[in-house]
N, C-alpha and C positions, 0 to 999 in steps of 0.2 A: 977243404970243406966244400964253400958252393963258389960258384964264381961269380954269384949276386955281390956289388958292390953294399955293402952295411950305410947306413944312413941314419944319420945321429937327429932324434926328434925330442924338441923341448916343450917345455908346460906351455909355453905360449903358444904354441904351434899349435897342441892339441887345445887349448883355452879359443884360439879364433878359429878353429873348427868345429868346436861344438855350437860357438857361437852363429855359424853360420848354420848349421843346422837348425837349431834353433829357430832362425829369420826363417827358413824356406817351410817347418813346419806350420810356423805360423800364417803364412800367406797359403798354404796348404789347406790349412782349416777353415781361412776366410774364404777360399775358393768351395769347399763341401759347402759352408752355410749358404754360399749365396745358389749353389744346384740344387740345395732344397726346397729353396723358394719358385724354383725355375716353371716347377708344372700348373705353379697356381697364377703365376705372372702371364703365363702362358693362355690357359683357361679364363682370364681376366681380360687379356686381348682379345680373344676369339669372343667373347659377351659384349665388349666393344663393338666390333668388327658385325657381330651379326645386330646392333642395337642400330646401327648406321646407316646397312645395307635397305632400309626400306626408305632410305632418303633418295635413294638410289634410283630404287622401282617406279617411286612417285616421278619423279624425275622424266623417267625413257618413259613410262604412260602418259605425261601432260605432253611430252613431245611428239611422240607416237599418235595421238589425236591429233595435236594444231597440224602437222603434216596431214593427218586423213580431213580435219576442216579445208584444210585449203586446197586438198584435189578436187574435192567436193565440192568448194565454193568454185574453184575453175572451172570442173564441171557441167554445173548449172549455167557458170557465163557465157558458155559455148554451146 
């Protein structure tokens, strides 16, 4: 007939392979829910991210002045 050697498979066998499909589906499904959530986690950073960036601005403009006071007041000393 074939020269495949035949291999003898029991209910257990196929019992802890469904079972392990089972587990990979399941972590499968958890992984879909959590990419669902991904573009609004995403878009909830970025509203973060740009709510911040004027702490930023203020920031480099107070700094941006005391450097132009102080050429300024140099200056004048000179």
């Amino acid at each position: 007939m074939s020269d495949e050697p035949t291999q003898r498979v029991t209910i257990n066998q196929l019992y802890s392979q469904q079972l392990n499909n089972e587990k990979i589906l399941i972590e499968m499904n958890q992984r879909l829910a959590n990419m669902e959530t991904l573009p609004a986690r995403v878009r909830d950073l970025e509203l973060q991210q740009a709510k911040a960036a004027w702490i930023e601005k203020v920031a480099y403009a107070g700094l941006t002045a005391g450097i132009g006071a102080l050429i300024a007041g140099l200056i004048t000393i000179l």
